[in-house]
N, C-alpha and C positions, 0 to 999 in steps of 0.2 A: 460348788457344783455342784462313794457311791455305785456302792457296789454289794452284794449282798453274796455270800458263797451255796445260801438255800439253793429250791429250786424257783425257777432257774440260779443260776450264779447272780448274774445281775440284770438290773433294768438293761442294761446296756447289751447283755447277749441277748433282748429282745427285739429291740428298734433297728431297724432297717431300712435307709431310705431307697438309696439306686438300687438295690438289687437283692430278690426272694432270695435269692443262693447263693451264699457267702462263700468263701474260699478261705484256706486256711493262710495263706499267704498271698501279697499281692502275687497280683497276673503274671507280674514279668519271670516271676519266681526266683530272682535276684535276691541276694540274701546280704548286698551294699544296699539295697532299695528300700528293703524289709529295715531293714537299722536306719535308714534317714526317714522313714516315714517313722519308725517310730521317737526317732528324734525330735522330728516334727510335733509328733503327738504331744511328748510332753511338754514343747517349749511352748504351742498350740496352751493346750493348759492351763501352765503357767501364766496365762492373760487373763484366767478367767476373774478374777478376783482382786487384782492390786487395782485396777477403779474403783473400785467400790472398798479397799481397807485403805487406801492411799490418803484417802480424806478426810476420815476421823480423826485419826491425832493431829492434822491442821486446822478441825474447823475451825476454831477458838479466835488464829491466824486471822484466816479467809474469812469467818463474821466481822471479824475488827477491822478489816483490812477493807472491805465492800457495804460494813455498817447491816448486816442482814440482820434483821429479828429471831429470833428463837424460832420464830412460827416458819420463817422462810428459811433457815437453817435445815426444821424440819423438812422442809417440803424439795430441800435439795439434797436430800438424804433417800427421800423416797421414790423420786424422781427416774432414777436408773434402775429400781428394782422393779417400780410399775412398767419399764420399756420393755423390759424380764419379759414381761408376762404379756407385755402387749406385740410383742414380736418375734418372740422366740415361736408361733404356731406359723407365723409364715416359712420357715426354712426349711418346711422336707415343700412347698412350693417353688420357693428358690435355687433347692437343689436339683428339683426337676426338670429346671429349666436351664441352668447353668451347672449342676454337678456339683457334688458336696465339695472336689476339691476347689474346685474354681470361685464355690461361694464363700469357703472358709478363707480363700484369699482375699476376695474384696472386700468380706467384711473386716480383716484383721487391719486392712487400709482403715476403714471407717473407723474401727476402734483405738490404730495408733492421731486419726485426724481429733476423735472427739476429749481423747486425754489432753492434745495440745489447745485444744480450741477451747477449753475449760479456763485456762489462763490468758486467755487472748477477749478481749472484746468487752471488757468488763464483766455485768449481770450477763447479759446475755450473753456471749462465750462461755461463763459459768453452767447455765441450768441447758444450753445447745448442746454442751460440748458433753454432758453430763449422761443428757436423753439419749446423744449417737451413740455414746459408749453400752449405756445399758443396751440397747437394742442389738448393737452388735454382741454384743456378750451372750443375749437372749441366742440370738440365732446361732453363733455357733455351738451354744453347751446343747442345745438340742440336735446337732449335726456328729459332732465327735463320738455318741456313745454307736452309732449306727456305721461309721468306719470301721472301729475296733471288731466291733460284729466281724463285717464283712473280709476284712482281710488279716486278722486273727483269731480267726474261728475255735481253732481249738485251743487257745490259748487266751479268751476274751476274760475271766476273770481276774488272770494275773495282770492283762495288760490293762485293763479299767483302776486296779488298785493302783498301777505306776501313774496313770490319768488323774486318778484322785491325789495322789502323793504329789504330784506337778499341782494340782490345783491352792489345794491348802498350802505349800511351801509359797505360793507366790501371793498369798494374799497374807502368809505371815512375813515374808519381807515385806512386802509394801508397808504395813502395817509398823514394824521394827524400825525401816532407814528411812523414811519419810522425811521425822522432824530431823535427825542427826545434818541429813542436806539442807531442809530448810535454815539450819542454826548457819551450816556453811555459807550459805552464801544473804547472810546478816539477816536472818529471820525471813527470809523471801520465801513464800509460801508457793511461789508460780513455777520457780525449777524445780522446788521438788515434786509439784505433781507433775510436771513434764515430763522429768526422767523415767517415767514410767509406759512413755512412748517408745522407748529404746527397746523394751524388752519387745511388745508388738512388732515391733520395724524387723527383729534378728528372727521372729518365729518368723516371719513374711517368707525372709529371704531361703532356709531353712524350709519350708515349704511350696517354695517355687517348683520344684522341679517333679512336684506332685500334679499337676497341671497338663502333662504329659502323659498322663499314666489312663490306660484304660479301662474299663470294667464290661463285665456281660450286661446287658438289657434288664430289666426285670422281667418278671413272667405274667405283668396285669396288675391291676391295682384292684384294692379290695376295698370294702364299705362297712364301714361300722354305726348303726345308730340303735339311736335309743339312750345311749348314755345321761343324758342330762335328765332323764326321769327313773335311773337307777337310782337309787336309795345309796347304795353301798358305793356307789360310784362319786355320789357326794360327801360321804364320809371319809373316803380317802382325796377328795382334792380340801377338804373343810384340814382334815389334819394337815396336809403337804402345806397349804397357807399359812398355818398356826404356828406350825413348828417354824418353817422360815421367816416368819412375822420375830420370833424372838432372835433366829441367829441374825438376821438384820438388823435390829435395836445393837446389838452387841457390833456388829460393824460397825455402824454410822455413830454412834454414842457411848462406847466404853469410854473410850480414853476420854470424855468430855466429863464423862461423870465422875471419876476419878480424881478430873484435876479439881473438880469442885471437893473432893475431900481433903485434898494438898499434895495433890501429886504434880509431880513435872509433864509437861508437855511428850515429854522424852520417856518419862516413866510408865505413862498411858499409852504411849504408843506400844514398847516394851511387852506391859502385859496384855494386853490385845495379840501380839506376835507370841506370845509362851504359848495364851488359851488357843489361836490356832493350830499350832503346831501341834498339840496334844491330841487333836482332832484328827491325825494325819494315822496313829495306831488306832483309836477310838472305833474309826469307821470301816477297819477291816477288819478288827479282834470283836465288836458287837455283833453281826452278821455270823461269825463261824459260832458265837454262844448263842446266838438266835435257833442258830438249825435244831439248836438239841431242843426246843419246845416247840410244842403240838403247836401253836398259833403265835401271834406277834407280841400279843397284848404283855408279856413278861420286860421283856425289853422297851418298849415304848413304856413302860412302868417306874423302869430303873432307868431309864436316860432321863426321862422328864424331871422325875426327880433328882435327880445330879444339877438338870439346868436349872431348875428353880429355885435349886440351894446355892448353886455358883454365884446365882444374879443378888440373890439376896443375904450371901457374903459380900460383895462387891459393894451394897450399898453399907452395910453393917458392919461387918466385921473388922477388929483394927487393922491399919493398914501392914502394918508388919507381919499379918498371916494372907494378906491377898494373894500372895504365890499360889497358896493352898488351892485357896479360890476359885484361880483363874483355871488350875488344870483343874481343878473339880467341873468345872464351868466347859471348857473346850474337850473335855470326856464324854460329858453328857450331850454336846451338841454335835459331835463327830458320831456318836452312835445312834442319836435318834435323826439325822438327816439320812445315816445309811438303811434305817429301819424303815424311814421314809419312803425313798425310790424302790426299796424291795418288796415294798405295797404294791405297787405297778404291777411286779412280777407277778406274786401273790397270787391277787385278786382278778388276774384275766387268765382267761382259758385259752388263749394264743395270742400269738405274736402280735398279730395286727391290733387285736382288740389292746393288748398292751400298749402300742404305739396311740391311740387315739386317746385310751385313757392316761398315759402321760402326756400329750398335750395337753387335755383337757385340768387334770390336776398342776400342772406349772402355769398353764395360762393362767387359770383363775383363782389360783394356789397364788401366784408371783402380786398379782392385784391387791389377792387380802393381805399379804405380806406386807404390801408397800402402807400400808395403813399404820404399821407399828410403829416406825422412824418417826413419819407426821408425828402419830400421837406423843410421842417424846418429844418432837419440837416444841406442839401446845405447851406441853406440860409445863417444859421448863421456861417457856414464855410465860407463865406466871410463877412458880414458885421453882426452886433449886432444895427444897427438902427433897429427904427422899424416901417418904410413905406415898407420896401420887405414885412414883414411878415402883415403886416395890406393891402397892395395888394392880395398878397396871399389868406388872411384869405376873403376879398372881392369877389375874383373872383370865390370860390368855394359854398360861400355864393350866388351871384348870380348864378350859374350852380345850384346851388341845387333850387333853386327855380325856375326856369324854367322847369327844368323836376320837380318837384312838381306840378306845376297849371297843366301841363296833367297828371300825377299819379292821382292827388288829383280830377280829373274828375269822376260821378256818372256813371262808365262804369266795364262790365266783361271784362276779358283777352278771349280770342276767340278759348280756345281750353279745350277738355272735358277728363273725364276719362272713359280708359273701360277696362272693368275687363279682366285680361290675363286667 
């Protein structure tokens, strides 16, 4: 999916979809209502991520099983992260029209349909079922930080880190019990990414009864432009790309590259759930050391470097120190994803411009992102060394730090809001 304790606390005490004026509790001021919506939240959460880690430690499986090429492995890898970005900008649309709780329900339909539809229909079930999930995923992680706002207000820090904490835990299960089910039921690659409809179907139910629930109007909508000929506006979505271009490669491809060194199916999946889990303190203990420097650029210094030495532990180092690795790895990508969205915060001078320049940085941010998995398809559709992909995993490591030290600069983006 994020959270930053600076100023603001997080991207998320910025975005607001239904309503300029948040309340610190929902409306009803029920405090049974308060506890299931925030139960909600987190089970909500918990979906954001096991699509997308449910499938690397099977790919291996599901290429054999459907004969896909390297290159179409890749491209089913990238597939849900470009939906990311190609659909996550329509949901404060969606929600305008149907209300964020009402849209987070249909969509968690869509996303418990496109897990099961993944296993269903062959290829095409596969790369369908794949796209609905990402989009749905898109649309909600851009809906959930703008509830948290609105109806824990003064509590939106801590409740964004419990957000976050639901997000990583469920993409480090997926990641962990994937193959253990696949093994159960004789190598069958199809229930286990099924089972991961279940968890979707119980947050549904679990937030039904949100659906009921009212809110005030908003007070007007506001207009932001100019963005895409901001300078600094590009350098914060060029990094949000870069840096997610690499925690994606590690989704879609760890546990692939792993078993290429002689790891089990079970063992890659394994470290892939340690490296995320690690991410789960990373990205709320980097943010509170963040506050104490003038600018970002310290931090986006120290995580990049952590991921780049994880990645290329992973390819190098003997296998009986990968533990090390993997949390050195899931450190470095837990603090520079949180260093990430507290860019948003950062670099706008209100709320709205916030809001527009987070869309603008995930939309086009999630696109260059999907580009990393591809390129790891290629690659290893010709060769399984691993100086391509330790080049690779290098040069975008370097690009992201470069547009980082100007992002990470103590500057506004140069363009304001005004009420339509």
């Amino acid at each position: 999916m994020q959270e930053n304790t600076g100023r603001p606390q997080a991207i998320a005490d910025e975005l607001l979809i239904d309503d300029d004026t948040p309340s610190a509790v929902p409306q009803t001021g029920s405090r049974k209502r308060s506890l299931l919506l925030l139960l909600g939240l987190v089970l909500v959460g918990l979906n954001l991520r096991p699509a997308l880690s449910s499938l690397a430690p099977v790919l291996a499986m599901v290429s054999a099983d459907t004969g896909l090429s390297p290159a179409m492995s890749g491209l089913l890898t990238t597939l849900p992260v470009a939906c990311l970005g190609i659909f996550g900008p329509l949901a404060p649309h969606l929600a305008r029209r149907l209300g964020s709780e009402k849209t987070i329900a249909v969509v968690l339909l869509a996303l418990a349909a496109g897990i099961l539809l993944r296993t269903q229909l062959g290829l095409f079930g596969l790369f369908a079922g794949s796209a609905l999930a990402g989009a749905a995923i898109g649309v909600i992680g851009v809906l959930l930080p703008g509830i948290v706002k609105r109806d824990f207000a003064s509590r939106a820090g801590l409740m964004t880190g419990v957000y976050t904490m639901a997000l990583c835990l469920g993409a480090a299960l997926a990641a962990g019990f994937t193959v253990p089910v696949a093994e159960h039921f004789s190598h069958d690659w199809r229930p286990a990414l099924a089972l991961w409809a279940l968890p979707a179907a119980l947050a549904l139910a679990v937030w039904w009864p949100q659906l009921n629930t009212r809110h005030a109007a908003g007070r007007g909508q506001w207009r932001v432009s100019g963005l895409l000929r901001d300078p600094l506006a590009w350098q914060v979505t060029l990094f949000m790309g870069l840096q997610s271009s690499l925690a994606y490669i590690v989704f879609g491809w760890l546990p692939s590259i792993l078993m290429d060194r002689g790891l089990t199916a079970m063992q890659g999946g394994l470290m892939l759930s340690l490296s995320t889990m690690v991410q789960v303190p990373a990205s709320l203990l980097v943010p509170i050391l963040a506050h104490r420097c003038r600018n970002q650029r310290p931090p986006i210094a120290i995580t990049l470097l952590a991921v780049i030495a994880g990645l290329l532990g992973m390819l190098y180092a003997p296998t009986d120190s990968l533990i090390l690795w993997a949390v050195l790895l899931g450190f470095g990508q837990g603090g520079l994803f949180s260093t990430a969205l507290s860019l948003l915060a950062h670099r706008s001078p209100d709320q709205h411009v916030a809001a527009s320049l987070s869309g603008m940085a995930q939309g086009i941010g999630y696109m260059l992102a999907s580009m990393g998995p591809f390129a790891v398809g290629l690659i290893r559709g010709h060769s399984h060394e691993a100086w391509p992909l330790a080049l690779l995993f290098s040069l975008i490591a370097a690009a992201a730090f470069c547009v980082g030290m100007l992002a990470g600069r103590k500057r506004l983006v140069g363009v304001k809001a005004e009420p339509v």
